[in-house]
C-alpha positions as CSV (number, residue, x, y, z in Angstrom):
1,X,20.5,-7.5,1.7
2,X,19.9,-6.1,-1.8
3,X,19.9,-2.3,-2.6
4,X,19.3,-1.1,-5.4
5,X,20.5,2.9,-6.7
6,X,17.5,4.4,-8.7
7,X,17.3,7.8,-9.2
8,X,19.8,8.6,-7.5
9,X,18.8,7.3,-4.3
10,X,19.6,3.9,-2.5
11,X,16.3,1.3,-2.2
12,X,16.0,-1.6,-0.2
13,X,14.4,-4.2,-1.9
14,X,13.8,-8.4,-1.4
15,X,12.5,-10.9,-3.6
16,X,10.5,-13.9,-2.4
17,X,9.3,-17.2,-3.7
18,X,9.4,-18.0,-7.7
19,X,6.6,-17.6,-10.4
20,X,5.5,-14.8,-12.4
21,X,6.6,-11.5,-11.2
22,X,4.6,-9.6,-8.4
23,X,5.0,-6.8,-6.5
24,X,3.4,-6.3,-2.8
25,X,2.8,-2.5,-1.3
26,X,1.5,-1.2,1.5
27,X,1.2,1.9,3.2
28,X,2.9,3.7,5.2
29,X,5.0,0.2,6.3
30,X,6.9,-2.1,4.8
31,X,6.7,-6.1,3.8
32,X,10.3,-5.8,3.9
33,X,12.5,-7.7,7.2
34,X,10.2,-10.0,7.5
35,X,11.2,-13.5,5.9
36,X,8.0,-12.8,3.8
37,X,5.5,-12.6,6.4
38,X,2.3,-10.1,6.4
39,X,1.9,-11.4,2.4
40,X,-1.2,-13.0,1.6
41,X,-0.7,-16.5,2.5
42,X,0.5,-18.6,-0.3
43,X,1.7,-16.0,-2.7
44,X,5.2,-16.5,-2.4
45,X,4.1,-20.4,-3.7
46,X,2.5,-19.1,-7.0
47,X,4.3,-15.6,-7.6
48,X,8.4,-14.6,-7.3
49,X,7.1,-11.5,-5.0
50,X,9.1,-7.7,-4.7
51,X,8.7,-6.1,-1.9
52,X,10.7,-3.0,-1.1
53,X,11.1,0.0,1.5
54,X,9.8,3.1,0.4
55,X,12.4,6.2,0.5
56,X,13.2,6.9,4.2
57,X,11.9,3.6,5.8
58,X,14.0,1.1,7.0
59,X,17.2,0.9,5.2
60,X,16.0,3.4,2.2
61,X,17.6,6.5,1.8
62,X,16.4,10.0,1.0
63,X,16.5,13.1,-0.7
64,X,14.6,15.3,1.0
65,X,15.5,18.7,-1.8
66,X,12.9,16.5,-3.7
67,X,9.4,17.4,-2.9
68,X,7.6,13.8,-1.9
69,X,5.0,12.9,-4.3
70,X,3.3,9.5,-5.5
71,X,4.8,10.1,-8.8
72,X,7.7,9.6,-7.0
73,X,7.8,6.5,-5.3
74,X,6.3,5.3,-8.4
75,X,9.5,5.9,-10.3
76,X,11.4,4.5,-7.8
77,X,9.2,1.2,-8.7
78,X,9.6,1.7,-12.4
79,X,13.6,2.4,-12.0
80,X,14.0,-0.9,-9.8
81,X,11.8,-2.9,-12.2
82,X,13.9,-1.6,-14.9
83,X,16.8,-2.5,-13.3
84,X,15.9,-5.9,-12.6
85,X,14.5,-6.8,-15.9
86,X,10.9,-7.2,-14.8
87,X,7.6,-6.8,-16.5
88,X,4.1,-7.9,-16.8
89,X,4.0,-7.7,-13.5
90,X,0.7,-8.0,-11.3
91,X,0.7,-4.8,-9.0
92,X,-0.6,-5.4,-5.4
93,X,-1.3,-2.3,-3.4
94,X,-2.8,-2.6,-0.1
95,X,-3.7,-0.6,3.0
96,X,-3.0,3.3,1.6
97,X,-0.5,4.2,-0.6
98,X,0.7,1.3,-2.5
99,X,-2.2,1.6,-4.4
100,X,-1.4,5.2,-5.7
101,X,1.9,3.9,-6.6
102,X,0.1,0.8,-8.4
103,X,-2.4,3.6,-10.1
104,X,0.9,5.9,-11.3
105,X,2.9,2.8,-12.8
106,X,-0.2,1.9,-14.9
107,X,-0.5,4.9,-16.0
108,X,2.9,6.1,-16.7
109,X,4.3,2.7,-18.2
110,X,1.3,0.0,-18.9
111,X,3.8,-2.5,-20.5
112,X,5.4,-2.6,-17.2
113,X,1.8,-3.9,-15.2
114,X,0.0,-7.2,-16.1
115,X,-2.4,-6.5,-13.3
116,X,-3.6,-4.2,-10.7
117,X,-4.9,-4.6,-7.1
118,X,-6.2,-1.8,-5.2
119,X,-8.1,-2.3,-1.4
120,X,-7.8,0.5,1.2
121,X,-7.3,3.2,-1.1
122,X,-8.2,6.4,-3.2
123,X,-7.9,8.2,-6.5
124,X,-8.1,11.6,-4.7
125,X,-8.3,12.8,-1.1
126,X,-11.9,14.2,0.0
127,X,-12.3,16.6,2.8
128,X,-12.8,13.4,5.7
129,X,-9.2,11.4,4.4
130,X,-7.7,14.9,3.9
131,X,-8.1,16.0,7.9
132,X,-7.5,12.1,9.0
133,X,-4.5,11.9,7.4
134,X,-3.4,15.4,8.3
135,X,-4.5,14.9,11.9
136,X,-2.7,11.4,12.4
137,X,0.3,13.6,11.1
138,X,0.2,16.1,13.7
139,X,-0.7,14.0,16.7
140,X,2.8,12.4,15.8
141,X,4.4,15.3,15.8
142,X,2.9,17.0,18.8
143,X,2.0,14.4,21.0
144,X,4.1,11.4,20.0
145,X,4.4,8.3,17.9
146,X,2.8,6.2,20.5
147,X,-0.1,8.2,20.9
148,X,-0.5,8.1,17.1
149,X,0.4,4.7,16.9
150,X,-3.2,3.9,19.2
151,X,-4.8,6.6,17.2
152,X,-4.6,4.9,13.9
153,X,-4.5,1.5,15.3
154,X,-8.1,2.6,16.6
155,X,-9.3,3.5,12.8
156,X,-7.7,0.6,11.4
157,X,-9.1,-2.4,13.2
158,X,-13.0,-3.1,14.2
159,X,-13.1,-3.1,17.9
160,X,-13.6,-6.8,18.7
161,X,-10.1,-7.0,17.0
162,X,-8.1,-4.3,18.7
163,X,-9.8,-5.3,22.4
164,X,-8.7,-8.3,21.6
165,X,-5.1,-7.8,20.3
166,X,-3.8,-4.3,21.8
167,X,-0.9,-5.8,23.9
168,X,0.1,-6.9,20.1
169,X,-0.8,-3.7,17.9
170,X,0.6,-0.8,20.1
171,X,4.3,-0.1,21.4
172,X,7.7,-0.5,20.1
173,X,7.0,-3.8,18.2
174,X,3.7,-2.5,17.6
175,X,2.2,-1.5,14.3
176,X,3.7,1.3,11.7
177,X,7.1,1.0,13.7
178,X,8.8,1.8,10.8
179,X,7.9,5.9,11.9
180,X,9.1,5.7,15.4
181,X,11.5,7.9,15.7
182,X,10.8,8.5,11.7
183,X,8.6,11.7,12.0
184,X,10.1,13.3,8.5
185,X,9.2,10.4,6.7
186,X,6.0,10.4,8.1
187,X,5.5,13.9,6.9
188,X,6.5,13.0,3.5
189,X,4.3,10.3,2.9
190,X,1.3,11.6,3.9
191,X,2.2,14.6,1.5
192,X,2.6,12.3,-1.3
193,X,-1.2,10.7,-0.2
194,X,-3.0,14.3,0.2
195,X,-1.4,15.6,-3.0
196,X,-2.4,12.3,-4.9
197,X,-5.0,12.4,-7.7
198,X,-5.5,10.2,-11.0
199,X,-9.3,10.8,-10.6
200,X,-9.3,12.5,-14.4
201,X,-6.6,9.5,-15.5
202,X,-8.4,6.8,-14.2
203,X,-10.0,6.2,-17.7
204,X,-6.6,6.0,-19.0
205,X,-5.3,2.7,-17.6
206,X,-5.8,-0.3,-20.3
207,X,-5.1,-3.3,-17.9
208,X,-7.0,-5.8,-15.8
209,X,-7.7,-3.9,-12.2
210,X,-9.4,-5.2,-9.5
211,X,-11.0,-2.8,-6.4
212,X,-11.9,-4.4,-3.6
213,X,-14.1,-2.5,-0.9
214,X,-13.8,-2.9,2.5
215,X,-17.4,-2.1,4.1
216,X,-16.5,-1.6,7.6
217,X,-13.0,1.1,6.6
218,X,-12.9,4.0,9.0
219,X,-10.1,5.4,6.5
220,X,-11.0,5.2,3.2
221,X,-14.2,2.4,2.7
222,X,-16.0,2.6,0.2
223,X,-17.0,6.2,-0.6
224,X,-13.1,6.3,-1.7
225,X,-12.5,2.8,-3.6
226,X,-15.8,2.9,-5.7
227,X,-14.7,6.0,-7.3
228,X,-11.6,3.6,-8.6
229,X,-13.8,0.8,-9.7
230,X,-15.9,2.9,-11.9
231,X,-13.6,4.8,-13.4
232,X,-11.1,2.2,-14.8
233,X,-12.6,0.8,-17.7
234,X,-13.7,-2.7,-17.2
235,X,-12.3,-2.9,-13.6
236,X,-13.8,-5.5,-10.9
237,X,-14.9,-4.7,-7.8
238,X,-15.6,-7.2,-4.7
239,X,-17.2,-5.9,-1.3
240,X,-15.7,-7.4,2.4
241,X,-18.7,-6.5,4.0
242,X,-16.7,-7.2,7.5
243,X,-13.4,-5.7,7.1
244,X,-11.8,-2.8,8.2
245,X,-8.8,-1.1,7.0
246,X,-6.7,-3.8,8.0
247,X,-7.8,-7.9,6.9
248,X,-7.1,-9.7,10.1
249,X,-8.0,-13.0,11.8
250,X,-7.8,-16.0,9.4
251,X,-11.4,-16.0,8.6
252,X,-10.7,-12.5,6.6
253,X,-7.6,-13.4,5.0
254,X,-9.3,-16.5,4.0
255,X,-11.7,-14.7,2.2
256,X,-9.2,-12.0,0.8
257,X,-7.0,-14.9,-0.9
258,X,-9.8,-16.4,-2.5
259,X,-10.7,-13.1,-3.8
260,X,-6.5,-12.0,-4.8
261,X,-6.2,-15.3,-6.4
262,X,-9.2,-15.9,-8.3
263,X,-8.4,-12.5,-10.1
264,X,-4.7,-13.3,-10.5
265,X,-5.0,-16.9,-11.6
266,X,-6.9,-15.3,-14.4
267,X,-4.6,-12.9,-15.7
């Protein structure tokens, strides 16, 4: 079980599968414990894959004297990438924050980045994500993580899906259990998410980005990843007309590893 002391802090971290260096990030989760699944199927056949715990989840320590940020948990990236002698990496943020990590590490040190995926994501908080994401905060903390565990499972996955699969997405081995009994590092992410902006820096990163837009996202959508798309220069953008926040059921993560791996088979 690798950790890895970056700025001062101790990181979990695991490496899977060999190729060209890439690293997977999600939200408020993790990829981490999982033998490599919940990556896109076959990535791990094609790409030597990081995936790590941010600070507080899992075992990731923290400092909490240090106010959270996206800046960083983007350093922590950089510092671990350092450390392992990576570079040219391809960047895949998924699902929430990973993708304002992705957007800091372009920005702060391009040579680092080869590529960038963003889906499920934002380059600054509107009024809607800001009281979503402050609310799913607060029922945690007043009502409980299993209250907000159906809350944003509810937001996160069309309705066929979660009728379909709630024994499997709510309780203790349910989705974002890396929170239960986590509330503080709850808190802390989502102050690193609301506080997050590279709307006027956008311009600024230099390498190959692709946005993809998932129509049917109660969280972000589209009003939130367009912005990204048309303000890195030269960035693609692809449209999931029937995805939510989450891609689930095979036919959607067919479609979204045809769409991840004609982008990264070209860069």
């Amino acid at each position: 079980m690798p950790i890895a002391t970056v700025n001062n802090n101790q990181l979990y971290y695991e490496i899977h599968g060999e190729g060209e260096p890439a690293v997977c990030m999600g939200g408020w989760g993790t990829y981490c414990h999982k033998n490599g699944r919940g990556l896109a199927r076959g990535l791990t056949d094609k790409y030597q894959v990081l995936v790590f715990d941010y600070r507080g989840i899992g075992q990731s320590k923290d400092d909490l004297n240090i106010p959270a940020s996206m800046k960083l948990y983007a350093a922590d990236l950089i510092a671990l990438l350092d450390q392992l002698g990576w570079n040219k990496v391809h960047l895949i943020g998924l699902v929430g924050m990973g993708c304002g990590v992705a957007q800091e590490v372009a920005l702060s040190r391009p040579e680092l980045v080869r590529s960038m995926v963003n889906m499920g994501c934002w380059s600054s908080v509107d009024d809607y994500l800001r009281d979503l994401l402050e609310l799913f905060r607060t029922v945690h903390r007043e009502v409980g993580f299993y209250a907000f565990q159906q809350f944003v499972c509810i937001y996160s996955f069309l309705p066929e899906f979660y009728n379909q699969n709630k024994h499997r997405l709510l309780g203790p081995d349910g989705e974002w259990g890396e929170l239960r009994d986590n509330y503080i590092t709850h808190e802390r992410l989502v102050d690193a998410c609301l506080a997050h902006d590279t709307s006027d820096r956008l311009k600024d990163i230099t390498i190959p980005a692709l946005v993809i837009h998932a129509d049917k996202d109660m969280v972000t959508s589209p009003r939130t990843t367009l912005p990204i798309e048309h303000g890195i220069p030269g960035a693609e953008g692809v449209t999931m007309e029937d995805t939510a926040h989450v891609v689930v059921g095979k036919a959607q993560k067919i479609e979204f590893c045809n769409i991840l791996f004609s982008f990264l088979d070209k860069h």
